[in-house]
N, C-alpha and C positions, 0 to 999 in steps of 0.2 A: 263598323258600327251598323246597326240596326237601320234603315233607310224609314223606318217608320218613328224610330225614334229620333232619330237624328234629324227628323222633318217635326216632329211635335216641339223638340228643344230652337230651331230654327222659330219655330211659327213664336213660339214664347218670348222669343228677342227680337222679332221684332213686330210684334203688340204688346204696345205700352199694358192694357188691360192684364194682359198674361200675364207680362213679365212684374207689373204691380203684383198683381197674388203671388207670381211664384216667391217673388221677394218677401212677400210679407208673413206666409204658410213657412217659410227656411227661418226667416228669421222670430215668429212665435215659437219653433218647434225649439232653435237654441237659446230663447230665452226661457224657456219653463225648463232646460237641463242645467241651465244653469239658475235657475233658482232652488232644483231642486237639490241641485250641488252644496250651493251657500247657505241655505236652510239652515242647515245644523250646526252652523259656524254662528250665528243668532239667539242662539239656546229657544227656550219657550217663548213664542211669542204668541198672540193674542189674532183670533183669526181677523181683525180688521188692518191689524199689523203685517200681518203675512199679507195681505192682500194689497197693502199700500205696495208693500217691498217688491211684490210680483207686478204690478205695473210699472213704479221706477226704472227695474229690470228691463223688462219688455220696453219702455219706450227709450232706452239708453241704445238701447240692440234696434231697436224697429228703426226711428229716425234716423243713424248716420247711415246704416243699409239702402233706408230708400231712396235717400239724397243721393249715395254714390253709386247706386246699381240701377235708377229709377230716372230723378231729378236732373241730375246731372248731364245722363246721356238724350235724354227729351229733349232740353232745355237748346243741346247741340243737333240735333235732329230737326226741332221748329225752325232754327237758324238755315239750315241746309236748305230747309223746307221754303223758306221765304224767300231766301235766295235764286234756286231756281224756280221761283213764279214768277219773281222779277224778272230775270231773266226770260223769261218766255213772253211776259209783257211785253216787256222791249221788243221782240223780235214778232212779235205779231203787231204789234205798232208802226216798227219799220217796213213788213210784208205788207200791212194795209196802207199805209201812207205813199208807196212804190207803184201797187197798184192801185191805189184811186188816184194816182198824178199823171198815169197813166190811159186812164177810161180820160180824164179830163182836157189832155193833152190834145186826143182823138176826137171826141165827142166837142159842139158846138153850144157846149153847158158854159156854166159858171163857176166860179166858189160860191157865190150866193145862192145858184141853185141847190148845189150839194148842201149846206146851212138849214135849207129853208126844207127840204127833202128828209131831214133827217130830225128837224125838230116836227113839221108834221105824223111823222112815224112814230115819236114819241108820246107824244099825245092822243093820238089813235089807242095805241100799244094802251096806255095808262086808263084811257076811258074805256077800253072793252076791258080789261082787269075789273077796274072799279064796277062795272056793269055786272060783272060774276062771268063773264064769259072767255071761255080758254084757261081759267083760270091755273090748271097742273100746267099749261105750257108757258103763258106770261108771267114767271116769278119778273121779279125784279132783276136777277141775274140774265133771266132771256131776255129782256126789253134791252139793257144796254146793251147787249152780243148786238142784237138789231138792231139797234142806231148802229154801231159803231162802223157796220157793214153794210148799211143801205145806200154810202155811196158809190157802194161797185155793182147796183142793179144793173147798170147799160154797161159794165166793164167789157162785154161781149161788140162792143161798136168798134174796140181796134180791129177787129177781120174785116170789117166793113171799107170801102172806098170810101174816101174824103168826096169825092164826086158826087156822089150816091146821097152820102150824109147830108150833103149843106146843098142839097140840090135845093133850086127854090121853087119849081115847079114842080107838075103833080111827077109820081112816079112813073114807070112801067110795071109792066106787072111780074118782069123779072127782075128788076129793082126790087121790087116791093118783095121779092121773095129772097132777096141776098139781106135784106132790112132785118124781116124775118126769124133768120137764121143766128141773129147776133144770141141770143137768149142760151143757144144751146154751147156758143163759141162762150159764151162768159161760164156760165157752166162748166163744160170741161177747162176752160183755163185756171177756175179756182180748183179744182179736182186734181186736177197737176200741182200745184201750190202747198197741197197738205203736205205735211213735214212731221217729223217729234217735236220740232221747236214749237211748232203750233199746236194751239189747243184745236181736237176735232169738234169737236161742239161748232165754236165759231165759225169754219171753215163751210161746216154744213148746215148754217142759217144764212153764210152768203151765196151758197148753191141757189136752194130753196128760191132765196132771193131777185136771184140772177135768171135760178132756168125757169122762173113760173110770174112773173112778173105782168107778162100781158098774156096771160090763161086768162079766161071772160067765167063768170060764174055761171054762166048757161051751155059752157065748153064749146062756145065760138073761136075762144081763143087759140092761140100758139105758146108753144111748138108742138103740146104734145095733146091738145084740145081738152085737156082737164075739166071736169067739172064740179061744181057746188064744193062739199068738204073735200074732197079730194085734191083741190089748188091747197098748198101749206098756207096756215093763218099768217106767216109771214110775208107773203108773197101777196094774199089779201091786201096787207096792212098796204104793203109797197105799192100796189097798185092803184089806189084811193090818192095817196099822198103825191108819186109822181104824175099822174093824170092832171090832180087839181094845179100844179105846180104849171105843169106843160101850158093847161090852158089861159092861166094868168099872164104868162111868160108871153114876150114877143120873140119868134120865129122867124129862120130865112125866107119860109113860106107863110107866116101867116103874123098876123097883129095880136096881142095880147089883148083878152076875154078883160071884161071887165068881171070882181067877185061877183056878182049876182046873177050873171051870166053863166061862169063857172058852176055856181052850185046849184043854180035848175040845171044844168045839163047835166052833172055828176047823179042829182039826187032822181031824175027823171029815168036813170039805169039803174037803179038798185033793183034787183035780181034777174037782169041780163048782163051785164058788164060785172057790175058788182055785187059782192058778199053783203045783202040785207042790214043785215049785223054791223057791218064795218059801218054800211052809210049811217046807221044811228048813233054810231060815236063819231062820225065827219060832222052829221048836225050838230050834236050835243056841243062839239069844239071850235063851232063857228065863228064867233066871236076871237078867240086864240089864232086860230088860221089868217083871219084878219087882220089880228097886228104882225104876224108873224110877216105878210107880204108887207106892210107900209113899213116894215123895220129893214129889210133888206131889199 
């Protein structure tokens, strides 16, 4: 067979689109030969008469054709179709729940941090939307990928020493650079992670997430000293939300900020630490962020 044909008849089965017209162009062409077969088995009739006759025709041939050549196989197709997304749900449910028990295990968090880290993110995420800002990148489908993944921002602190971690005084300064380093370790450990079972999309908002997290918007930051749009708006978002989180929080090393503390320090860096833009949706959700701490 013909490889250009036999690739045109392929494309046609399997798009619904195609394979609708080819079905429906096959099955008009044998409904007008067979009216014009039957025609004179009718003797004279009357041209509103003939025209009733040729659509009976036609829809007697069209409908059972497209049910079983159209309808039918769709119908088991959707099916197929839902089946392995579920499928892939589950199994990127169970990748994220494996590795974020694992950042948590390591790391000297909470489940109420991760809670409180991920409804921040949401709200950020929702109020720069609403604001008009990022708007092709924050649909609705991006903002859940991002919560769902912001709690593997630190997932990179299993390389790290427990020593190191829960030190309670200040660091050294090669501490401070194995600390450092976590951002690029969580990084490639989600990059190793990608799979068929996983959707890529997700996989590369919890990169994003993980290796640009403590980038500074003035490219003070690490690991790879990013600056202004160039840090991912995800990574923005994460950075606002675990900072303000960090500082509420009581620490091996240090006592928990009170909120008003918190947010002159946060809003007093808007455009050295942080994305301008983010801090006016951190203000705008003030009030939110507030109950979000006295809730957990």
């Amino acid at each position: 067979m013909n490889p250009v044909i036999r690739g045109d008849f392929m494309f046609s089965k399997s798009n619904p689109v195609n394979r609708l017209n080819l079905v429906l162009i096959v099955s008009i062409c044998i409904g007008e030969a067979l009216v014009m077969f039957a025609l004179p088995y009718f003797g004279n009739l009357s041209n509103m008469a003939t025209v009733l006759l040729d659509v009976i025709l036609l829809t007697l041939i069209t409908i059972p054709l497209v049910n079983w050549m159209v309808a039918i196989p769709m119908k088991k197709y959707i099916h197929d179709l839902e089946f392995a997304r579920h499928k892939i749900l589950v199994r990127e449910n169970q990748m994220l729940a494996a590795l974020n028990s694992l950042a948590v295990a390591k790391d000297n968090e909470t489940g109420s941090h991760i809670i409180r880290t991920q409804q921040y993110v949401e709200l950020l995420a929702k109020r720069l939307k609403s604001m008009g800002h990022h708007a092709d990148t924050l649909s609705d489908d991006h903002i859940e990928k991002l919560v769902k993944v912001a709690p593997l921002h630190d997932l990179g602190k299993v390389g790290i020493p427990d020593h190191i971690l829960k030190k309670p005084g200040q660091l050294t300064e090669e501490e401070r650079d194995l600390i450092y380093g976590h951002s690029m370790i969580g990084e490639n450990i989600l990059l190793a992670a990608q799979s068929e079972d996983v959707e890529v999309d997700l996989i590369a908002i919890a990169m994003k997430v993980a290796g640009s997290h403590h980038e500074k918007w003035d490219g003070s930051g690490y690991p790879r000293k990013l600056q202004g749009d160039a840090i991912p708006i995800e990574a923005r978002i994460m950075t606002v939300a675990d900072v303000f989180d960090a500082l509420v929080s009581e620490r091996p090393y240090k006592k928990a900020w009170t909120i008003e503390e918190a947010y002159i320090e946060i809003i007093s860096k808007s455009g050295t630490s942080f994305d301008p833009i983010v801090i006016e949706a951190f203000i705008a959700e003030r009030q939110n962020f507030e109950e979000i701490v006295k809730s957990h």
